[in-house]
Structures are given as structure tokens and as C-alpha cells.
C-alpha positions as CSV (number, residue, x, y, z in Angstrom):
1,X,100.8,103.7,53.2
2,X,99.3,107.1,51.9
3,X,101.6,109.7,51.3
4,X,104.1,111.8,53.1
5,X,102.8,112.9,56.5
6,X,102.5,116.8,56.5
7,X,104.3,118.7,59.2
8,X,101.0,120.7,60.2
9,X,98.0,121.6,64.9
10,X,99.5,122.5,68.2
11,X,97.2,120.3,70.2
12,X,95.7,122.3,73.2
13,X,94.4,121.7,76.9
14,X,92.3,121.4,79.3
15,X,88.8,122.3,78.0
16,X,86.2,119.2,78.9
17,X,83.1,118.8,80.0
18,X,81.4,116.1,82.9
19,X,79.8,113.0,81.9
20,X,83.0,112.4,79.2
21,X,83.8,108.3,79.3
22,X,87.2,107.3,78.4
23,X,87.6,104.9,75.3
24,X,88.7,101.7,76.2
25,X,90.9,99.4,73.8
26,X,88.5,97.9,72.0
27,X,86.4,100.9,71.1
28,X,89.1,103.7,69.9
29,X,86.3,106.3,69.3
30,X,83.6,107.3,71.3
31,X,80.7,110.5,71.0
32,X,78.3,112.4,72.6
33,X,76.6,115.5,72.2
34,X,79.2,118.5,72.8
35,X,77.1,121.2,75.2
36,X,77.8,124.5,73.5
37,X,80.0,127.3,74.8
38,X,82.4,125.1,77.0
39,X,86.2,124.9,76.4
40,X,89.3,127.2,75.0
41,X,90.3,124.4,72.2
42,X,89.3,126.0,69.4
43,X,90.3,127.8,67.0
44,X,90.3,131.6,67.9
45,X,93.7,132.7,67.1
46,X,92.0,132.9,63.5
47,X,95.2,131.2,61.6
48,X,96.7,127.2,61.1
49,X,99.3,127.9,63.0
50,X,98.9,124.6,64.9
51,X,99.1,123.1,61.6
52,X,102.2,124.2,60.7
53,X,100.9,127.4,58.7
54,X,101.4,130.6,60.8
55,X,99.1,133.3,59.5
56,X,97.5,130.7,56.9
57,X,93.7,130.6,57.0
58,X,93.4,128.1,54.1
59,X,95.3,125.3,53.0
60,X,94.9,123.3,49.5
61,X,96.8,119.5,50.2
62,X,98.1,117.7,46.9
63,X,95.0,115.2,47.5
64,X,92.4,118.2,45.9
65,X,90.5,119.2,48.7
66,X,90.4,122.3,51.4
67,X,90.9,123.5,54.5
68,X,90.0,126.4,56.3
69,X,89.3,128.7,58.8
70,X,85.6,129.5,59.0
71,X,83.6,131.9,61.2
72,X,80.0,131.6,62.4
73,X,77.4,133.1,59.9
74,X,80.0,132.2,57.1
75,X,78.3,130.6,53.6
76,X,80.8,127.7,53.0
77,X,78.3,124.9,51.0
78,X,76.1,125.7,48.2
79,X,73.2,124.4,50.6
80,X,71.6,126.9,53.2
81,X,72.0,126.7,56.8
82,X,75.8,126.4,57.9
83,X,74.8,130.2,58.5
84,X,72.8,129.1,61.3
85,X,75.3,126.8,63.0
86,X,76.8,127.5,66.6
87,X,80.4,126.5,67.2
88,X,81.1,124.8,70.8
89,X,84.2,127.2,71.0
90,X,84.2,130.8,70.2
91,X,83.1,132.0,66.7
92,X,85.5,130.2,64.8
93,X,86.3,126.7,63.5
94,X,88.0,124.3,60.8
95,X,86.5,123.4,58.1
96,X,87.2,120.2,55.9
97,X,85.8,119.5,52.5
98,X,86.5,118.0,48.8
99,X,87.0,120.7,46.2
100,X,84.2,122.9,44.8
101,X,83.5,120.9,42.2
102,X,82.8,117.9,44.8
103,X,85.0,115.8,43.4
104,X,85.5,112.3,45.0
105,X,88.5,111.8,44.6
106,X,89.8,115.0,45.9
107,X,90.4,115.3,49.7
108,X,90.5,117.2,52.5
109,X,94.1,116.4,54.5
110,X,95.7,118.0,57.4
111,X,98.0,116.9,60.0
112,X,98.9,118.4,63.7
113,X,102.4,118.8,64.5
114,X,104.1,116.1,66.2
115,X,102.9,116.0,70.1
116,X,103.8,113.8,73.0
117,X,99.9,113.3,74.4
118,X,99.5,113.7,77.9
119,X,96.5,112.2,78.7
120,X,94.8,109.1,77.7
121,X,92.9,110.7,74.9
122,X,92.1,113.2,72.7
123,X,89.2,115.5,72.3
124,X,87.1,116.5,69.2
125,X,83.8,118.6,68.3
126,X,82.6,117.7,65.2
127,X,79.5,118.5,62.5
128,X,78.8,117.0,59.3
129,X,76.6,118.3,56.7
130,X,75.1,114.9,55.9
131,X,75.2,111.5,56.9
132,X,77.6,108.9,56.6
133,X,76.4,107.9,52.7
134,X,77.5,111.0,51.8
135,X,81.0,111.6,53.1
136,X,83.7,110.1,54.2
137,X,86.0,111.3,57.7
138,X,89.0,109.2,59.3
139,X,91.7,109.7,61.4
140,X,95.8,108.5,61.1
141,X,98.0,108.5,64.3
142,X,101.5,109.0,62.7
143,X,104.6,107.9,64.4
144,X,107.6,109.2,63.1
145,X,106.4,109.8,59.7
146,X,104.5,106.3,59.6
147,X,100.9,105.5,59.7
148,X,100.6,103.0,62.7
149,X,96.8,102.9,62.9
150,X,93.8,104.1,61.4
151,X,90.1,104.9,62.2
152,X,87.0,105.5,60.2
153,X,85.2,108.0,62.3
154,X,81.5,108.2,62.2
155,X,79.8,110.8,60.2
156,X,77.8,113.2,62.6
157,X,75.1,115.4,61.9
158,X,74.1,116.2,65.7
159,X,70.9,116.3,63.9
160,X,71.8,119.4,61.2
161,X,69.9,119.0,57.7
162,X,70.5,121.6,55.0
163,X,68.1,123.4,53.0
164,X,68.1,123.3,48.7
165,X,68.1,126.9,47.3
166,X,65.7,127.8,45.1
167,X,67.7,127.2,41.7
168,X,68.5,123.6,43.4
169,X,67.4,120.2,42.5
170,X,67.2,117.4,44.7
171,X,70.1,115.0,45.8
172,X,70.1,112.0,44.8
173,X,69.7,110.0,48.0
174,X,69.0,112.8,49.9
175,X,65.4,113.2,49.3
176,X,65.3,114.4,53.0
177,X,67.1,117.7,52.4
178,X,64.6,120.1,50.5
179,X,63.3,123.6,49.8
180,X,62.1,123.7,53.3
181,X,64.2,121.2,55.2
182,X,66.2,123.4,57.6
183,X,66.9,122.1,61.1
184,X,69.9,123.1,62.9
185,X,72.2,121.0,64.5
186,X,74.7,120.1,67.8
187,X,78.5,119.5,67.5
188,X,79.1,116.1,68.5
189,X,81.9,115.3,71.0
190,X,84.2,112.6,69.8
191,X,87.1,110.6,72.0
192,X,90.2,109.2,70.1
193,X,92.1,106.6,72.4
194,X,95.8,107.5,72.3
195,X,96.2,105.7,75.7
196,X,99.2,103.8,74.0
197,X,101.3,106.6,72.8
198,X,100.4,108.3,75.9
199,X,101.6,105.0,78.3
200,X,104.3,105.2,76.2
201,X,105.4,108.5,76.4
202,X,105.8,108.3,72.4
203,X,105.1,111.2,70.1
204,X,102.9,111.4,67.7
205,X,101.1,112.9,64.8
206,X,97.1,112.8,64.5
207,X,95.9,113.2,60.7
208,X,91.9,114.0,59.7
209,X,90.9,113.1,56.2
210,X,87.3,113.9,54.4
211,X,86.2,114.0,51.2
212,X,82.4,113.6,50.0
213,X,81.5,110.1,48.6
214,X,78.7,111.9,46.3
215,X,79.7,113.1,42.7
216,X,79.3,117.5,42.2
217,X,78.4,117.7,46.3
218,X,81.4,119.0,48.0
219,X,79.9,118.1,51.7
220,X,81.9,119.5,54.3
221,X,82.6,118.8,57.9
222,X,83.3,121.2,60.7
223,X,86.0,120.3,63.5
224,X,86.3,122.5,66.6
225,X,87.9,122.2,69.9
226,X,90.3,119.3,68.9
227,X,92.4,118.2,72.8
228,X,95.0,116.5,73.9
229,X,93.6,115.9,77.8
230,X,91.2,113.9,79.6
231,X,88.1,114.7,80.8
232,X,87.7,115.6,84.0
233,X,84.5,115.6,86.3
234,X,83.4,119.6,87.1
């Protein structure tokens, strides 16, 4: 077991798209493309509160890395073209990343606050800078201060590749991201099955962790209209 769960998230409702599949058993995560500009998840009351850290727009866990508030047109990676980037949910979202040194062993850690869910699963939007080589994102569902089960969540780009500035060498590995390499990118819609804790009636804690697997490269990933609720057919 990994540390002491942090008392941090007040999970939200009721924001969904059509065409939204419910995990089954077997498959605890499932993704699609999130259309933009749909939902009232995210996270425009500008703070962590839901994390447990009214008025707190940054947070630095034990394990090294960050979190924090960003804003569209914010610079927050030493690559170009998070800039660019349009969050599904109003202007603001939650960034996750290893420490500016890009460390690898430092990591990004935070927790919601315990939650009873009330539908079968829950909801996120999320954007990686690069692909799964490069970092690594999972999820914890506590109960009761234990960690009772555990997901590697895939690494999605939604098609987004940084640029190099000009004082910049290449990445190792990442020969695809250059001087000229822009493209942006679409938040991708992920499902977490909490259908037992929901059956249940149990509550819960839901903990993200992301740190970059690539030494000096601090590759974040950008979370945004994190639910508790089940889709629903408009």
C-alpha cells in the first residue's frame, strides 16, 4: 500500500454527453473523444476546494510533484502549445505533473473527498502532452483510508503534439515533436466503473497519480470535468 490517503474533490453532477457506454466489469475504464463546451464539471470556482484546499490553487504532495489550477492560454510545459489548448468545461482545469526538474520519481498526487457515488460511474476529460512512453496516469479507489483497487489509465493525447522552442533539442524518443510539430488536440472522455461502491451504497475516495517516465521532461496531463453520474441519452 502507498501512503496515507489525502483528505482532498467534491465530485460533481450531471454534465454528460449522448453516445456515453457504461463500463462493464471486466473493462473498468473506457474513452472517447469529449465534444468541447458540454458539462458544468469543471473547475470554474478557480480553487481545490473539492480537494480539500479551499482557496488553494496549487498543491505540492510529499511524493514531489504538482498540482494546479490552470487557465486556457496559460504556459505550464517548457514545450509550446498548451497555449493553444481548449478545455471541455469553461476556461479552467487541473493540471498534474512531476516537478520542474522532471524528475521521475517525483509525483503528481491528489485525492477527492470521500463520496458515496450515485451512479454507476464516474466521469473524466483528460489530455496528455505525450504518449503513454512518456508518462505515467492511474487511478486508486480508497475505502476508508485503504486502497481496494487500482487502474493504469491510458495515456491520451486526443491527438495534441507539442512544439520544441527554438533553444530546444530533441527528445529522446520523441523524434515526432519538433520545431514545427504543432497540432492541437481533443480532451478525451474517460469512464471509471464504480458500479460496486455504487451497488453498495459504500463511500469512497478516488485518487489520480502522474508522473513523467522521461528523465528532465516534466510532461504534464490536464484533467477537466471529473463526475460522479451516468450518462444520459440527450
Amino acid at each position: 500500500m502507498r501512503g496515507v490517503p489525502l483528505p482532498l474533490l467534491l465530485v460533481l453532477t450531471g454534465c454528460f454527453d449522448d453516445d456515453l457506454t457504461i463500463p462493464d466489469v471486466e473493462d473498468p475504464v473506457q474513452k472517447q473523444l469529449a465534444p468541447i463546451g458540454v458539462g458544468e464539471c469543471g473547475f470554474e470556482d478557480g480553487d481545490l476546494s473539492g480537494f480539500g484546499l479551499p482557496g488553494e490553487v496549487e498543491a505540492f504532495p510529499e511524493e514531489g510533484g504538482k498540482v494546479l489550477i490552470v487557465e486556457e492560454g496559460m504556459s505550464f510545459s517548457w514545450l509550446y502549445g498548451e497555449e493553444e489548448l481548449d478545455f471541455p468545461v469553461g476556461t479552467r482545469a487541473l493540471l498534474m505533473r512531476s516537478n520542474d526538474a522532471g524528475e521521475v520519481d517525483s509525483e503528481a498526487v491528489i485525492t477527492t473527498n470521500p463520496f458515496v457515488p450515485q451512479h454507476s460511474v464516474f466521469v473524466m476529460d483528460q489530455l496528455s502532452e505525450v504518449e503513454g512512453p512518456g508518462l505515467s496516469l492511474e487511478v486508486e479507489i480508497l475505502d476508508e483510508g485503504f486502497i481496494v483497487d487500482r487502474w493504469d489509465l491510458p495515456i491520451e493525447t486526443g491527438g495534441y503534439i507539442p512544439e520544441l522552442l527554438p533553444e530546444h533539442d530533441a527528445i529522446d524518443g520523441f523524434e515526432h515533436i519538433d520545431h514545427h510539430s504543432h497540432v492541437d488536440g481533443q480532451f478525451v472522455r474517460t469512464l471509471l466503473d464504480v458500479s460496486e461502491w455504487h451497488e453498495d451504497a459504500e463511500e469512497i475516495q478516488i485518487r489520480f497519480r502522474q508522473h513523467t517516465l522521461i528523465p528532465s521532461n516534466g510532461f504534464f496531463t490536464v484533467l477537466d470535468n471529473l463526475c460522479d453520474g451516468e450518462p444520459t441519452e440527450l
